[in-house]
N, C-alpha and C positions, 0 to 999 in steps of 0.2 A: 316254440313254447318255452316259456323261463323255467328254469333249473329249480324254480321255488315252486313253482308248480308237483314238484315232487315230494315234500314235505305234507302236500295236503295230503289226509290219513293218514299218518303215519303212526303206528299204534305206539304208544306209552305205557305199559304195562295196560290197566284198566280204562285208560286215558288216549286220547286218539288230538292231532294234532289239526289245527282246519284255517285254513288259508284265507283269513277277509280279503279284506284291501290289497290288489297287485295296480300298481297305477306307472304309469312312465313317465319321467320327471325331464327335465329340461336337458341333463345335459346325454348324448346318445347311452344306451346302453344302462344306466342306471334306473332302477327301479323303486318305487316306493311298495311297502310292504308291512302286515300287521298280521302276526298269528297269535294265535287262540288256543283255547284248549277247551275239548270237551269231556266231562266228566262218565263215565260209566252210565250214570243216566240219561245222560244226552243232551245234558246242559251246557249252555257254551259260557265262558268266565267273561265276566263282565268285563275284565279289561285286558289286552295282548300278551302274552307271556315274552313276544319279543316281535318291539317291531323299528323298524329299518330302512336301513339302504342296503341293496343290493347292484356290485357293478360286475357287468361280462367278461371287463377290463377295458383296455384300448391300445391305444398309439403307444410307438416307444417301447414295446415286451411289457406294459402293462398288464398285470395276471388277475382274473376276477379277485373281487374283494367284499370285504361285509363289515357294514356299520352298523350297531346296534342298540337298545336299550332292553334292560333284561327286568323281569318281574316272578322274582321266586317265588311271591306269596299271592294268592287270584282269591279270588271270590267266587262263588254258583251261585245265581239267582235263579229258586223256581218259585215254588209259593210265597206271596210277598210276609207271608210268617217265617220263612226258612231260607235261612243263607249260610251256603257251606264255604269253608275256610279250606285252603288247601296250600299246603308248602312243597314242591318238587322236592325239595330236599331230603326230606322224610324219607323217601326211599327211593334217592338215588335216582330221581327222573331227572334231576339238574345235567347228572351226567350223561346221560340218554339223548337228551336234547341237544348240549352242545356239540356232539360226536355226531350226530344228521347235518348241523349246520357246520361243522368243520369240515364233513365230504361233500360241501357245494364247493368247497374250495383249493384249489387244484394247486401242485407244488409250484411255489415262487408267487403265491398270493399271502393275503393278510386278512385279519380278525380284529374288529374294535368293538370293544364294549364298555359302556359308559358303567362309571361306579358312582358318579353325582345321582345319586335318590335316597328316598326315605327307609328303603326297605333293613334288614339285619345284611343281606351280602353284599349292599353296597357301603352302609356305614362299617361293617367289619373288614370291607375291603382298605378302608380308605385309613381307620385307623392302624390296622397293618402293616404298610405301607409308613404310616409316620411313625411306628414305633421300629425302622430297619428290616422288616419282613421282606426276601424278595419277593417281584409280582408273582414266580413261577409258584410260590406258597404262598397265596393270599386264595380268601374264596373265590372272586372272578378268574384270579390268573389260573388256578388250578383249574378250574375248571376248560379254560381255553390251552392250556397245554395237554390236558388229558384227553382233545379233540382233537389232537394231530400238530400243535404248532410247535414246535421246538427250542423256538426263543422268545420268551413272554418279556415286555420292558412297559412301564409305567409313561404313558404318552400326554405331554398339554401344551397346543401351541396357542399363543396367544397370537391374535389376530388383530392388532392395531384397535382393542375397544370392541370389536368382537370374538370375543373368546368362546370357543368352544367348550364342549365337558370335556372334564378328565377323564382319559380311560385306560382299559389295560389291552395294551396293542401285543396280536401272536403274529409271531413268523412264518410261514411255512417253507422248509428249504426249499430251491429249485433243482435240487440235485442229493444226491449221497455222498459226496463231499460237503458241501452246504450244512448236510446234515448234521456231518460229525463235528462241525464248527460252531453249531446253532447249542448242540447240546454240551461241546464244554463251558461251553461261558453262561449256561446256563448251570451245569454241574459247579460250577467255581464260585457262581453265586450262591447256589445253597449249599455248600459243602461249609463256606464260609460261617454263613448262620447257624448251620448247625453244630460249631466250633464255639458258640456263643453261650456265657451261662443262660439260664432263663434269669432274667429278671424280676422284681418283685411288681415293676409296671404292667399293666396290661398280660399278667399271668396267664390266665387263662386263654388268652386270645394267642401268646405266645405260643402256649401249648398247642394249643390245633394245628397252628403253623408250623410247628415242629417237625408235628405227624405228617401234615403234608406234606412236608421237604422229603420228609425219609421216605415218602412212596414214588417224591418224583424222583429220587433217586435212583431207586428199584428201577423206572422204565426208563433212566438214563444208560442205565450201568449193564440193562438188556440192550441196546442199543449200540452202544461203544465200541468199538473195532479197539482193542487194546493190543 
């Protein structure tokens, strides 16, 4: 049985998680996958809140991994007069969810999730990231560091004309050395930034980013073997 299979119900405050589509794709071990979210009423959101690739790993100490697209903001359809709007965000489901999908994935694997979309935490991701924000303090990357990865970095290979999305790729150590390596150079990246005035650009977006640095600091500096 796949390891995503454990996700299905899994409660979200008032919000319960539900597993469509698990399919087996081409190459061994990887999975196709679309989850959902059902509302308090029992309604399932018109479109995935996250859906993916999922691999068990392979050859070579390859360690399971996850590929993703993420949708902070869903929809409920019930009566064709009434459709509810809903933002994970609002209270802190964002971070609910990506800490279920960070413990599918086992130390010395990896985390990707796309910021190419329309939504606010991908274009807030993306502007971030152009105005010097590190990933570990951007809305996605925080999000995937405060799920267990260690070392958040800004990922886009160009594939000869087929290019992939951009996304922000997490670490997960393979070990407690690993560990302690993963978080200084992530400490170093934002200790950096936050040595930085705010600027008059992108104020506000700065500010958030701020705030986020300073908490992933906190679970850095819990962390640290000084």
């Amino acid at each position: 049985m796949s390891t995503l299979n454990n996700l299905h119900g899994k409660k979200l405050n008032g919000h319960f998680l539900h597993l469509g589509e698990l399919k087996q794709l081409r190459l061994s071990g990887w999975k196709g996958f679309k989850l959902f979210l059902t509302n308090p009423q029992g309604l399932l959101s018109e479109n995935p809140v996250i859906k993916g690739i999922y691999s068990s790993g392979g050859k070579d100490g390859v360690r399971p991994w996850m590929d993703v697209d993420y949708r902070e903001e869903l929809e409920f359809s019930g009566f064709p007069e009434r459709r509810e709007k809903f933002s994970l965000s609002s209270s802190r489901l964002d971070q609910k969810l990506f800490g279920l999908l960070g413990g599918l994935i086992p130390p010395g694997g990896h985390f990707m999730v796309s910021y190419e979309g329309e939504q606010k935490v991908h274009t807030d991701t993306i502007q971030s990231l152009s105005a010097g924000v590190p990933p570990a303090a951007t809305p996605l990357g925080y999000l995937v560091f405060r799920s267990g990865f260690q070392y958040i970095k800004d990922w886009y290979l160009a594939e000869g004309g087929f290019e992939g999305p951009r996304k922000i790729w997490g670490e997960k150590a393979p070990d407690e050395l690993w560990a302690q390596n993963f978080y200084e150079r992530t400490a170093e990246q934002v200790s950096q930034f936050l040595k930085k005035p705010v600027s008059s650009a992108y104020r506000a977006l700065i500010k958030a980013a701020r705030k986020r640095a300073e908490e992933t600091m906190k679970i850095i500096n819990s962390h640290l073997k000084h």
